[in-house]
N, C-alpha and C positions, 0 to 999 in steps of 0.2 A: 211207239213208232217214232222213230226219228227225224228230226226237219225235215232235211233234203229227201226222205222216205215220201213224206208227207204230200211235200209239195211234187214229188216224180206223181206218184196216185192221183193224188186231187187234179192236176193238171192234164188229165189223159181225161175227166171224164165230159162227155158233150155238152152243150148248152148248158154251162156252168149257171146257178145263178149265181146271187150272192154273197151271199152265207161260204158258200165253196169258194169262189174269190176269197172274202174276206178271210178264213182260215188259210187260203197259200201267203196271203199278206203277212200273217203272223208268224207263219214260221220264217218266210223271208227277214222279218223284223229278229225274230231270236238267231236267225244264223250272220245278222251285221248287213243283210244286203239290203240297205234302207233306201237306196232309191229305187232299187225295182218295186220294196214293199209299201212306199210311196204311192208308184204306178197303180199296184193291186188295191190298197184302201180307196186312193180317189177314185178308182173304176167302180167299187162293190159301194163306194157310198153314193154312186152316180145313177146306180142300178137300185139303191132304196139306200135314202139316208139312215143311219144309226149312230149312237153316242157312241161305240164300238170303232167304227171306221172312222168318227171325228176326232176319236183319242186317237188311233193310231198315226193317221196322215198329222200331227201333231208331235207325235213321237218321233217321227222320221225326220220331220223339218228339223228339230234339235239337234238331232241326231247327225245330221247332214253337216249342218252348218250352226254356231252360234250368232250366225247374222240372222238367222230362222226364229227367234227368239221368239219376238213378237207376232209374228202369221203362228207359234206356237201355241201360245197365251190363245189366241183368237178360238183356237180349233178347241183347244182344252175345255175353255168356257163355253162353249159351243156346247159340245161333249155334256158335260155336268147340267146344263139346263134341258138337256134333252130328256138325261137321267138324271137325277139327283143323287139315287143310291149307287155312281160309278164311281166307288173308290179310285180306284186305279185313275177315272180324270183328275180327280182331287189331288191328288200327291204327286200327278205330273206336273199340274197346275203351280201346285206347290213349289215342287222343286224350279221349275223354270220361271217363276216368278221371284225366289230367292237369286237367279242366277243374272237376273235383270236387274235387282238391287230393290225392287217392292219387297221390303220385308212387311211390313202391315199386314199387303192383302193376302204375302206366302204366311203369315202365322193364320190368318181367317182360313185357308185353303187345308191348310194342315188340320186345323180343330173340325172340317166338316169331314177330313177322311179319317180321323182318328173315333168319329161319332160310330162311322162306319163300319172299321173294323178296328179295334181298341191295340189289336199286335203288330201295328206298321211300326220298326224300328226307326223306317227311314223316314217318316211321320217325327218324330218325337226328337230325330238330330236334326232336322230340318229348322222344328220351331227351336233347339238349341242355338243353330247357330245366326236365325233371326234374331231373336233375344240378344244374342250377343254383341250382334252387328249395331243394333240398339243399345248399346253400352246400358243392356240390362243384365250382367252377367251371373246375378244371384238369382233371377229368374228363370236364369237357360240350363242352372247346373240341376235342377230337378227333372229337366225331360232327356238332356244328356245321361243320367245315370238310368232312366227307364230303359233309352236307346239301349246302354249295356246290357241291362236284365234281359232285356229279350235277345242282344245277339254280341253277347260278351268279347268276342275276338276281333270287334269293328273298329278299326287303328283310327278310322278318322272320324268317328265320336271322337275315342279318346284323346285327339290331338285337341277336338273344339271343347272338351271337358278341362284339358291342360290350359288350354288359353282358358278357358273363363274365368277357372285359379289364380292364373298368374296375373289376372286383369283385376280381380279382387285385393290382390296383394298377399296371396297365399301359393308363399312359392315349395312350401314343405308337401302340400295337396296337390298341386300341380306335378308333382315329381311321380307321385302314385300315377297316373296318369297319364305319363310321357309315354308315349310309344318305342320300342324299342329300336325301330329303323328310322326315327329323328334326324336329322340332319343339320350339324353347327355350322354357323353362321364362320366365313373365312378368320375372320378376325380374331375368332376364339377357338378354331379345332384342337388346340392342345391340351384344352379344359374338356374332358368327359361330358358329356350332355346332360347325364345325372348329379354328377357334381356341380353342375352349373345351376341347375335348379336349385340345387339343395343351396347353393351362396346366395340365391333369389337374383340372378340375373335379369334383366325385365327390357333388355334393350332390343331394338327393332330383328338383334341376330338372333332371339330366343327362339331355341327347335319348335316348342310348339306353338309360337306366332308363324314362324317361317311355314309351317308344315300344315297347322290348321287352314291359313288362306288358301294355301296351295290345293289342298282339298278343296273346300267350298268353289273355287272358282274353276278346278279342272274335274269333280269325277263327274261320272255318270249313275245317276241310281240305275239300281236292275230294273229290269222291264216286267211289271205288275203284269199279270193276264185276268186279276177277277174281276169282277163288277162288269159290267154293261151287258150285254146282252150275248155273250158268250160266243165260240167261236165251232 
């Protein structure tokens, strides 16, 4: 059945509890409309708390706004001590605690959802690109290459795979790496992107410094649905 299927059904039937709130939340959250899906977590968690509806209203605040950051962090950890085995708060936690610049506690977050479920991609480029940011970047190229195994066509792994290369001073490695929709820095567009690798360019216009920040600090991971108490 399809979101807006979803939420048309659920939302006709009487005296909703919960649980029924809480799933129109969800698909609200998968079709983007994150403030009404806001509205419906804090109603269904008003109606009985759960690490479910603590994750979500969580999700939404990020979602929302990155001024939400921190009321996000709050709901997450919320979230995870309610349940401990809710992945999905784990790697929210994660990622929006890498997005606030705690790498420390985003690598701690990552290793308890990775305990969890061992095949989060976004697990494992997460603590890449902590490690990194941690000017550890021989550390971070082993969970960057996991991130690939599991989901080989992820451009921006391989942009924070390319910087960690070209941070070590391995600009030959770094070129395997380069994403194909790279973007040169003005100064140099008449030099090919892979050619510039391969000369070991390493200045602040390099595609995959340009292109790895740009991810870390602009995407969005996808939106987990396991762990908590289901919907």
């Amino acid at each position: 059945m399809q979101y807006q299927e979803s939420i048309d059904v659920l939302s006709h039937i009487p005296d909703a509890d919960d649980s029924i709130i809480r799933s129109i939340a969800h698909s609200q959250l998968q079709l983007g409309l994150f403030e009404k899906a806001l509205l419906s977590f804090d109603h269904s968690n008003r109606l009985r708390p759960t690490d479910s509806s603590e994750w979500g209203i969580g999700e939404c605040l990020r979602r929302i706004s990155t001024s939400n950051l921190n009321k996000s962090i709050v709901h997450f950890q919320t979230a995870t001590t309610m349940n401990p085995r809710n992945f999905s708060a784990w790697l929210s936690l994660a990622d929006t605690l890498r997005s606030s610049g705690n790498y420390p506690m985003s690598i701690i977050a990552c290793e308890k959802a990775l305990v969890l479920n061992p095949r989060l991609e976004s697990a494992e480029s997460i603590l890449g690109d902590c490690l990194r940011y941690l000017s550890r970047p021989s550390e971070a190229i082993p969970h960057y290459m996991r991130a690939l195994e599991l989901s080989p066509t992820n451009q921006i792994t391989r942009r924070g795979l390319c910087d960690a290369y070209r941070i070590l001073g391995r600009p030959g490695d770094a070129m395997i790496y380069l994403p194909p929709d790279s973007v040169l820095g003005d100064s140099q567009r008449h030099i090919g992107s892979r050619e510039r690798m391969r000369r070991g360019f390493t200045t602040k216009h390099s595609p995959c410094v340009k292109m790895s920040n740009w991810g870390v600090r602009r995407r969005q991971r996808p939106i987990f649905m396991g762990g908590g108490d289901g919907i």
